[in-house]
Backbone as a printed PyTorch tensor [residue, N CA C, xyz], in Angstrom:
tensor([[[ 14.6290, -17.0030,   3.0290],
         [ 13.5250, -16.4280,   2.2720],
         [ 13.8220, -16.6680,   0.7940]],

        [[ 12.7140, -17.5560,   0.0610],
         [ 12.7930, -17.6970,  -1.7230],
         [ 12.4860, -16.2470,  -2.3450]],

        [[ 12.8660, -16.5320,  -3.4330],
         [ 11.5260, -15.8500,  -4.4250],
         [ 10.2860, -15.5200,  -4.4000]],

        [[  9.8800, -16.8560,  -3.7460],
         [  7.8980, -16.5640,  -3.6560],
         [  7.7730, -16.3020,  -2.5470]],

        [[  8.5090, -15.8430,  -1.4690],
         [  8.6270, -15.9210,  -0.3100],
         [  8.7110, -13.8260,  -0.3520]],

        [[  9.1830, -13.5840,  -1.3940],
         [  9.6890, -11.8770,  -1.4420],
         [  8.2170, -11.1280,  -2.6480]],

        [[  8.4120, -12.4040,  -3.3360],
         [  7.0820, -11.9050,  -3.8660],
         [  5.2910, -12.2840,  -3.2470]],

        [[  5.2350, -12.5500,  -2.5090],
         [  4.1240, -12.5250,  -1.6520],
         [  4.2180, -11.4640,  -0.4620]],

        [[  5.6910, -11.4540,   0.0780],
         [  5.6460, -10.0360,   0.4850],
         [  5.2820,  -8.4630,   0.2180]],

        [[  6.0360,  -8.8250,  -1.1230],
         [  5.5610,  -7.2000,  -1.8870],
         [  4.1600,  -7.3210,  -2.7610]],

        [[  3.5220,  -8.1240,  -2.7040],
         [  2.0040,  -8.6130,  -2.8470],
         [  1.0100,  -7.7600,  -1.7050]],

        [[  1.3670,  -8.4760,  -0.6350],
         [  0.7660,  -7.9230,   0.6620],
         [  1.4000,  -7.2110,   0.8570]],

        [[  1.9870,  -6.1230,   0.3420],
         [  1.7910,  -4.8450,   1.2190],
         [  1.1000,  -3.7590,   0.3610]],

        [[  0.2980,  -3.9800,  -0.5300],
         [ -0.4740,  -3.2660,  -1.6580],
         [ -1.9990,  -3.5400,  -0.6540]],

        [[ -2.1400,  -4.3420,  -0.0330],
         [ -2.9910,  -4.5650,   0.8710],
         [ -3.7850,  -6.2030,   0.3590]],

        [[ -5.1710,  -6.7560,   1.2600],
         [ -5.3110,  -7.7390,   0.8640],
         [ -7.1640,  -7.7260,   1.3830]],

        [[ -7.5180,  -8.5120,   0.0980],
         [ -8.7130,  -8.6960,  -0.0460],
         [ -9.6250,  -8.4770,   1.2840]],

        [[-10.4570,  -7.8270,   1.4610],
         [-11.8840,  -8.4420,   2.3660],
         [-12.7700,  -8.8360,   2.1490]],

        [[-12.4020, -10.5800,   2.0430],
         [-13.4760, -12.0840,   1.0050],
         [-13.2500, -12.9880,   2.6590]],

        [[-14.4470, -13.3010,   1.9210],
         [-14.4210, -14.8490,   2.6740],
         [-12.9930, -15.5030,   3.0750]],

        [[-12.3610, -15.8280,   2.1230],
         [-11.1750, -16.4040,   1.1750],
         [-10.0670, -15.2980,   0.9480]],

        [[ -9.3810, -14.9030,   1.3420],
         [ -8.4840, -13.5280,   0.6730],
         [ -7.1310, -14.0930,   0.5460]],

        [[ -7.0730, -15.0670,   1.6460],
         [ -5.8560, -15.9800,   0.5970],
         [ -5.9070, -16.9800,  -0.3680]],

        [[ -6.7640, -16.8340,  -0.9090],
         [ -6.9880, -17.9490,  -1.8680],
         [ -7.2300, -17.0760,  -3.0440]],

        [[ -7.1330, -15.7610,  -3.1380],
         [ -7.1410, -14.6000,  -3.9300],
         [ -5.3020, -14.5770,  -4.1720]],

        [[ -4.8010, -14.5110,  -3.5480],
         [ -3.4860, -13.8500,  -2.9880],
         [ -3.0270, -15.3330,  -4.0330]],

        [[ -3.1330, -16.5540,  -3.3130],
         [ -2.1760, -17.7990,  -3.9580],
         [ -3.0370, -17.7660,  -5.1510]],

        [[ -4.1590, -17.4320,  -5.8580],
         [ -4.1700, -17.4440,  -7.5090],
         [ -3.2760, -16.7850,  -8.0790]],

        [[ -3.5320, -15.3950,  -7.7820],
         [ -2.2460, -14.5280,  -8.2770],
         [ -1.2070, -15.1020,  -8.3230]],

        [[ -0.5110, -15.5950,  -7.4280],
         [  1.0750, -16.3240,  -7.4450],
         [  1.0700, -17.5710,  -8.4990]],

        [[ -0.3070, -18.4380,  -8.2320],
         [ -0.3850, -19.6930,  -8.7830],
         [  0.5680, -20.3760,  -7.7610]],

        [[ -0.1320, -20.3540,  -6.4390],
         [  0.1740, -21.2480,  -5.6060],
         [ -1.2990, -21.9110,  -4.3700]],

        [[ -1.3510, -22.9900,  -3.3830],
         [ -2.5390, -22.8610,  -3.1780],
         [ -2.4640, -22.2180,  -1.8970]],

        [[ -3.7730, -22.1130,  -1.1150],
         [ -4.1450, -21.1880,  -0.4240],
         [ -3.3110, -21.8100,   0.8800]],

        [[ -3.5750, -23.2570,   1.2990],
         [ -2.3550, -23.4210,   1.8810],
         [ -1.3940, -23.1050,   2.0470]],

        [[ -0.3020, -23.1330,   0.6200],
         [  0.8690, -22.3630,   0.8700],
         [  1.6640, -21.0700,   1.1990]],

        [[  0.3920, -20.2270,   0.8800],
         [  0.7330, -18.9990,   1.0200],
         [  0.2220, -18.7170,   2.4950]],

        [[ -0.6260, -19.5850,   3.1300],
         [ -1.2680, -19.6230,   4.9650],
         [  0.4590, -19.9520,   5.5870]],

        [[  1.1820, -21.6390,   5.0350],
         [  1.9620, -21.7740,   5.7340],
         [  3.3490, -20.6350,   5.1040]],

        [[  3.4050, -20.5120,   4.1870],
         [  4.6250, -19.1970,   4.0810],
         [  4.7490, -18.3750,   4.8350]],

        [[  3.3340, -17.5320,   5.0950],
         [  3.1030, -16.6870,   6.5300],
         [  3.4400, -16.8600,   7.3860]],

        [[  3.2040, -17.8520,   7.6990],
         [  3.3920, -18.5460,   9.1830],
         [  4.6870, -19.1180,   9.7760]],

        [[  5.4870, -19.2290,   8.6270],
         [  6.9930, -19.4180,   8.7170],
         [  7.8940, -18.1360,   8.6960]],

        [[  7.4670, -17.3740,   7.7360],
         [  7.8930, -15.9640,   7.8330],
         [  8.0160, -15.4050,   9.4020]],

        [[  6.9150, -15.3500,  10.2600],
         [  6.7910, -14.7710,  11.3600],
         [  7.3200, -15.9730,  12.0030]],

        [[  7.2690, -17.2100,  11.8030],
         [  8.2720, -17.9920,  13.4750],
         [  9.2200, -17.8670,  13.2510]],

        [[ 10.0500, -17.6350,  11.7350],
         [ 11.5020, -17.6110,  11.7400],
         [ 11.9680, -16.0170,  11.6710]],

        [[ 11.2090, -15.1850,  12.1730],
         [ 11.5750, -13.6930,  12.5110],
         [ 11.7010, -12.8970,  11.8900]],

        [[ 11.4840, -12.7530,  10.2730],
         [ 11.7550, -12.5690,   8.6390],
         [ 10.3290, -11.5700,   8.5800]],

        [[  8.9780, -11.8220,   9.2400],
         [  8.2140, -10.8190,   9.9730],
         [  8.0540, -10.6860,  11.0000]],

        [[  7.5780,  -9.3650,  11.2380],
         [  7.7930,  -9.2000,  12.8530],
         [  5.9730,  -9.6260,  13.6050]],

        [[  5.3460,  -9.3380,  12.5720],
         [  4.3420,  -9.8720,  12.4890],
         [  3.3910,  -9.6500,  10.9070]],

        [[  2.1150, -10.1360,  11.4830],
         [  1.2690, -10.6470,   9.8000],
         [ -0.0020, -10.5280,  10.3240]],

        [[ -0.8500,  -9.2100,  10.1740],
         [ -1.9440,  -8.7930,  10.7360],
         [ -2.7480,  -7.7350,   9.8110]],

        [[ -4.2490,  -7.4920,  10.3230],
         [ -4.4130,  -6.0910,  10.1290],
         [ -3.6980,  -4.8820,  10.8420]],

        [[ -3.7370,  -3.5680,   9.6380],
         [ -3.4630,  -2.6380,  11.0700],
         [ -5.1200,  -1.2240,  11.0260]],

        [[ -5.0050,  -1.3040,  12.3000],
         [ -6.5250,  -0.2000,  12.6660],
         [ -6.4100,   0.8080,  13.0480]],

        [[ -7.3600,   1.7000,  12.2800],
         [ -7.2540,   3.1810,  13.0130],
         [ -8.1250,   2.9960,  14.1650]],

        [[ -6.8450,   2.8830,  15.2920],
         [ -7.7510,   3.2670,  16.9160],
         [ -8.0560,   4.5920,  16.9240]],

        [[ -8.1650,   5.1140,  16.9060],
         [ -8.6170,   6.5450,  17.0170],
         [ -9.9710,   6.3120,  16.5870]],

        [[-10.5040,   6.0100,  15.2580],
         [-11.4820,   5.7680,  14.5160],
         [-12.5250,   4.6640,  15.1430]],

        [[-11.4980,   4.1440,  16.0680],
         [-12.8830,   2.7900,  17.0100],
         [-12.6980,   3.2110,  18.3340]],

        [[-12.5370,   4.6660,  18.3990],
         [-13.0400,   4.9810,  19.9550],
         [-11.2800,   4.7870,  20.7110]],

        [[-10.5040,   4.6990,  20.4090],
         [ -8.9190,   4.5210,  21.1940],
         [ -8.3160,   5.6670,  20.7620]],

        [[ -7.0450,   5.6220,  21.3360],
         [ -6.2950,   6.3240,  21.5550],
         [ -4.6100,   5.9290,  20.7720]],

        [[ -3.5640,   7.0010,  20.4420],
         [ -2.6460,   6.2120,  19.5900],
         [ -1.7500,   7.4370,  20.1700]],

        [[ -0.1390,   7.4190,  20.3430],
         [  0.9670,   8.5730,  20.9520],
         [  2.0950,   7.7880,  20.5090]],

        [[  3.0260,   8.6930,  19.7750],
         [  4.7310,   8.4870,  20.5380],
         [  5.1140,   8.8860,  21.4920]],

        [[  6.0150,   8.0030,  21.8850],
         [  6.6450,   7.9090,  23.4850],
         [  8.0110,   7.4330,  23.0920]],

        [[  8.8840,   8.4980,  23.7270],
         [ 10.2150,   8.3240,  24.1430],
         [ 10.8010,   8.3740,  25.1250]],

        [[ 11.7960,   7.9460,  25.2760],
         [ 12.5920,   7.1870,  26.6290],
         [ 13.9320,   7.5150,  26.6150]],

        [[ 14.9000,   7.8240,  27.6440],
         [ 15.7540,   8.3090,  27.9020],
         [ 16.5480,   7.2530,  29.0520]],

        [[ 17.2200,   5.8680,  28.1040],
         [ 17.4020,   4.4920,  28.8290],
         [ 18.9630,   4.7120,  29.0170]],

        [[ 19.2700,   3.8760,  30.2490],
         [ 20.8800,   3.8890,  30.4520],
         [ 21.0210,   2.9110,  29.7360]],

        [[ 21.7510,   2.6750,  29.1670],
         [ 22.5540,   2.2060,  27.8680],
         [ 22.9520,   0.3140,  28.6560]],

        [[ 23.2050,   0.2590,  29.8970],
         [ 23.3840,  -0.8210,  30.7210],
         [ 21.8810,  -1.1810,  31.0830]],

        [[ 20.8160,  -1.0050,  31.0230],
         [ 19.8120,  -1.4820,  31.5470],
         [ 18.6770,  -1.2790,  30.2230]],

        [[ 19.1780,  -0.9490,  28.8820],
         [ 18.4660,  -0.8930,  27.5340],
         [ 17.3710,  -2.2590,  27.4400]],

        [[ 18.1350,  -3.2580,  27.6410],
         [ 17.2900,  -4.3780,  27.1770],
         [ 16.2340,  -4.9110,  28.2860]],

        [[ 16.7790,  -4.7980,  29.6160],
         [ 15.7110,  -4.9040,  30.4930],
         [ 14.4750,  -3.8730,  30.5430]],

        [[ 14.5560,  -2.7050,  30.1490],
         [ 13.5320,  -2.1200,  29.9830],
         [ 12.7350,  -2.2100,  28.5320]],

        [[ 13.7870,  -2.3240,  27.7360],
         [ 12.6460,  -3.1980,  26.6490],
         [ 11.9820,  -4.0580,  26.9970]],

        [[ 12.4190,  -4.8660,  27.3220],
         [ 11.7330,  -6.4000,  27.6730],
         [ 10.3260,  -5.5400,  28.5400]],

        [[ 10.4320,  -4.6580,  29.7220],
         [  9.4490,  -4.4980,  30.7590],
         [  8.6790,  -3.2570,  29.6420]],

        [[  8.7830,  -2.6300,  28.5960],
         [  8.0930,  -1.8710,  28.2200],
         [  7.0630,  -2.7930,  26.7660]],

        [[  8.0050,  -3.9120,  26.3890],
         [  7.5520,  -4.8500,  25.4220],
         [  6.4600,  -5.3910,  25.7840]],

        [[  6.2310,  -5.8860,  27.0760],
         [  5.6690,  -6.4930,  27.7670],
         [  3.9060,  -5.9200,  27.9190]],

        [[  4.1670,  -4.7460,  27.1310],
         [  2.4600,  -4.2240,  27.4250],
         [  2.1170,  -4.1780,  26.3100]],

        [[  0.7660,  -5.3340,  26.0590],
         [  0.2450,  -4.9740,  25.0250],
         [ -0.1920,  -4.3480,  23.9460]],

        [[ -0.2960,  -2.7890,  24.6110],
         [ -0.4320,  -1.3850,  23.6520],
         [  0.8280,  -1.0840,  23.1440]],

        [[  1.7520,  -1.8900,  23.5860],
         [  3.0930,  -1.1100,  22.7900],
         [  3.2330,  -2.0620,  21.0270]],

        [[  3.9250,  -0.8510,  20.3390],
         [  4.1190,  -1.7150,  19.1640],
         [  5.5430,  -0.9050,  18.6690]],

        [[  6.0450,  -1.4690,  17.6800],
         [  7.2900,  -0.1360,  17.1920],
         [  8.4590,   0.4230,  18.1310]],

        [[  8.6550,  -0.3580,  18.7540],
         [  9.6990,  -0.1980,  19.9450],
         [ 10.7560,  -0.4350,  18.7310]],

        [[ 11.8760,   0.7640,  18.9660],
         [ 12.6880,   1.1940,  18.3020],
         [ 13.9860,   1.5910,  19.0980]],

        [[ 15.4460,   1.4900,  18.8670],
         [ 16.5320,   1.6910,  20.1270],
         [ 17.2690,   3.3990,  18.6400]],

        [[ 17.4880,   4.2550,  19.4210],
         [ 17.6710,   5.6570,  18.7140],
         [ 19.1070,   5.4690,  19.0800]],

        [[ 20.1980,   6.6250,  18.0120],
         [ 20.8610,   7.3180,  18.7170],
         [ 20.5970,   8.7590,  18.9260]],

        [[ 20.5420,   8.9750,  20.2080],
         [ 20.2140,   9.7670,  20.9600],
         [ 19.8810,   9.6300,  22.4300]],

        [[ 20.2880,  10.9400,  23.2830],
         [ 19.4610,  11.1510,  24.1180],
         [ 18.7960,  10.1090,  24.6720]],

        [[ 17.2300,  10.5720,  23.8620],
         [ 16.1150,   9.9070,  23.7140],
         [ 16.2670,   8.5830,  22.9800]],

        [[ 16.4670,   7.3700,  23.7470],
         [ 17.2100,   6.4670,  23.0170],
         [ 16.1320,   5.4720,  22.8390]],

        [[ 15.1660,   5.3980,  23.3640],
         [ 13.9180,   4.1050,  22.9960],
         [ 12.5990,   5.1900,  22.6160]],

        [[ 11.9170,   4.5370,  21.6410],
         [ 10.6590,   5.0960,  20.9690],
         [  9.8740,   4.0920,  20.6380]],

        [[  8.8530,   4.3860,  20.7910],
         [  7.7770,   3.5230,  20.8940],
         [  6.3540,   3.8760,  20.4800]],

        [[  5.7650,   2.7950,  19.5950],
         [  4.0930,   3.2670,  19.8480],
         [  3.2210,   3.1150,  20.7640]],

        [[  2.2260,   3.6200,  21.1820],
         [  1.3600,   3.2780,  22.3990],
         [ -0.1390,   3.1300,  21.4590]],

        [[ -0.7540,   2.0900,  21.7740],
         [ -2.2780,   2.3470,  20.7890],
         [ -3.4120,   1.2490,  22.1060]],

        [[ -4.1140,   2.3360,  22.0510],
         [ -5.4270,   1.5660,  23.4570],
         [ -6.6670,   2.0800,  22.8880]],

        [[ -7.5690,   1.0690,  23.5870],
         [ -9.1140,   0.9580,  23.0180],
         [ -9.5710,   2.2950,  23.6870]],

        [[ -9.1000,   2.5140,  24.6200],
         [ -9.9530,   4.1890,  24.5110],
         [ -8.6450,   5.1670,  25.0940]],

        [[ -8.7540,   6.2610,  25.0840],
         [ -8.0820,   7.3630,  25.1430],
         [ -7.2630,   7.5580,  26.9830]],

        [[ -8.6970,   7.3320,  27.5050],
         [ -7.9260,   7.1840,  29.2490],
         [ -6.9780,   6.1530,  29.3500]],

        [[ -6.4270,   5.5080,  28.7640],
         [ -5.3100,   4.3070,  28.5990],
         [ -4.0050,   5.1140,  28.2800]],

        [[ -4.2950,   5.6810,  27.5940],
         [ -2.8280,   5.8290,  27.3320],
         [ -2.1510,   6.8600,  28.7810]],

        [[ -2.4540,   7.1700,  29.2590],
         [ -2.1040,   8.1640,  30.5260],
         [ -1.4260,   6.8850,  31.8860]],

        [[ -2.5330,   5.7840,  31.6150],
         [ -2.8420,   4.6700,  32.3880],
         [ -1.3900,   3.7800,  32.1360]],

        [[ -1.1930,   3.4570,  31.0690],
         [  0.0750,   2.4950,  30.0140],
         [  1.0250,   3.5570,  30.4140]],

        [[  1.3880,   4.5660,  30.3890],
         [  2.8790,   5.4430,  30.3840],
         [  3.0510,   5.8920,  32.0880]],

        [[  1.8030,   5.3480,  33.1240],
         [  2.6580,   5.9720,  33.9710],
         [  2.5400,   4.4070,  34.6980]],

        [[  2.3290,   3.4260,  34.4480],
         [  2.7530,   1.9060,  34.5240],
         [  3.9750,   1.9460,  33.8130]],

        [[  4.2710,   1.8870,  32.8480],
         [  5.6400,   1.9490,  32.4010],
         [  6.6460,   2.5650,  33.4770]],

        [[  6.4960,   3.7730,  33.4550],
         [  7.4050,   4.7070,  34.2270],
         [  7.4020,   4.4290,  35.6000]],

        [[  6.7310,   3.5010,  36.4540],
         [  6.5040,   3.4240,  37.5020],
         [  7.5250,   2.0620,  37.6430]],

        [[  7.4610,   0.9100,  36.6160],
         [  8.0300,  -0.1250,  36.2740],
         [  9.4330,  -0.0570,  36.3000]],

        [[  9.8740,   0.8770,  35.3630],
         [ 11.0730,   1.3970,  34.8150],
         [ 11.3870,   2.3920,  35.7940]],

        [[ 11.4560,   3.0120,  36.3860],
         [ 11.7380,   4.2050,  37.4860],
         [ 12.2350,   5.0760,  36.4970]],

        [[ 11.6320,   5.3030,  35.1450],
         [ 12.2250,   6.2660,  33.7740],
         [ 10.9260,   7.2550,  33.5800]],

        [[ 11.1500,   8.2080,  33.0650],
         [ 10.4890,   9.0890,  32.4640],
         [  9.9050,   8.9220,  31.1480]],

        [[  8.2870,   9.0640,  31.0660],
         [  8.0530,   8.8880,  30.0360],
         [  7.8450,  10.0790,  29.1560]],

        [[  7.9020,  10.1370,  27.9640],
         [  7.6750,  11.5350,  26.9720],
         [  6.8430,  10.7970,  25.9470]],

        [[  5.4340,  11.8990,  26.3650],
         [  4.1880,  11.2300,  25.5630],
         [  4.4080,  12.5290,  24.4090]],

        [[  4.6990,  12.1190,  23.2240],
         [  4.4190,  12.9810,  21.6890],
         [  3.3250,  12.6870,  20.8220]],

        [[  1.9190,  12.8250,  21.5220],
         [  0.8840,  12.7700,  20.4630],
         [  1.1500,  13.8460,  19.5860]],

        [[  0.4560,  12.9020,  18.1350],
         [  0.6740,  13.1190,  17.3020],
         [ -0.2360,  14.5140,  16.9460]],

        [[  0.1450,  15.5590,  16.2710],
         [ -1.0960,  16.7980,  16.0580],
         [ -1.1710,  16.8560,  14.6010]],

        [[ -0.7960,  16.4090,  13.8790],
         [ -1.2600,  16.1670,  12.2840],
         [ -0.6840,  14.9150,  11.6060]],

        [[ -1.2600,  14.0540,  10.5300],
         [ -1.7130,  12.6290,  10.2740],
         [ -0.7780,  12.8910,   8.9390]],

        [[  0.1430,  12.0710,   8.3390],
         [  0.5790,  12.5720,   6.8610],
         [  0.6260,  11.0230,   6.5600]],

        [[ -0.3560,  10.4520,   5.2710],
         [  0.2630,   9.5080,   4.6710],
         [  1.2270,   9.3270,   3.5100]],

        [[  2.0270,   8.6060,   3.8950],
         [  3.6710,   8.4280,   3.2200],
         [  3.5190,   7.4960,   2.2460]],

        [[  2.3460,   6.2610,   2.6580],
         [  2.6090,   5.0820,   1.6320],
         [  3.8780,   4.2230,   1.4870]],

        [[  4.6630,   4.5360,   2.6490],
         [  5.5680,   3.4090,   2.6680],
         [  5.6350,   2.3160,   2.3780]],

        [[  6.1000,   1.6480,   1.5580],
         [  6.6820,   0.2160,   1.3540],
         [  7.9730,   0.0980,   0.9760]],

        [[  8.4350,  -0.8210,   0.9970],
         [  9.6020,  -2.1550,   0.9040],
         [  9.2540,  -3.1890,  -0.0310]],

        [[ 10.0680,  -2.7810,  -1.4580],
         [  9.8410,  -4.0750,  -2.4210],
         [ 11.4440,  -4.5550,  -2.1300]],

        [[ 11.2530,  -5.6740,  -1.9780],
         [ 12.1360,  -7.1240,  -1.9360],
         [ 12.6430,  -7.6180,  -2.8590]]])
């Protein structure tokens, strides 16, 4: 990762245009072209540097559903159940704890009867217990990471 590589990061995470064009907004600012800042992206995420390069949506707000879920994994079979809990689309934020409760995870589905649907497929998969922690109040933090 360069320079323009850390500063286009901490660019996008202030958020990014909704134009026609929003990278071609993004590479003026830098004074680079819209190309480069398409393929920077795109190298960022194949070489693993992001985990990904997307919008993110309030499901809740388009009719879905959103929960933490924790997991209580034998420590010898951690990665195979990642892999089988990775494996479902609604998951995002899969996280390994110390604790207990040693895998955490997001769950996010287009409507609300999913998520009941996704955690007892999981648990049925995994022969593990799932612990659904919807969320009961919303706090924005504004997190970022300057580089």
């Amino acid at each position: 990762m360069d320079e323009m590589d850390r500063e286009l990061i901490n660019r996008l995470q202030d958020g990014i245009a909704v134009t026609d064009r929003p990278f071609a907004e993004v590479a003026q600012a830098l004074e680079l072209t819209e190309e480069s800042v398409v393929e920077r992206l795109r190298r960022l995420v194949d070489d693993g540097k992001l985990s990904r390069f997307g919008p993110l949506y309030n499901a809740e707000r388009l009719g879905g559903a959103v929960t933490l879920v924790a997991m209580a994994v034998p420590e010898e079979r951690y990665e195979q159940v990642a892999e089988q809990v990775n494996a479902h689309p609604e998951v995002s934020h899969n996280y390994a704890r110390e604790h207990e409760l040693n895998m955490w995870f997001v769950l996010s589905t287009e409507r609300p009867e999913q998520i009941e649907q996704t955690l007892a497929a999981i648990e049925s998969e995994t022969g593990l217990p799932v612990y659904n922690m919807p969320r009961e109040k919303e706090y924005y933090i504004g997190l970022r990471f300057q580089l």
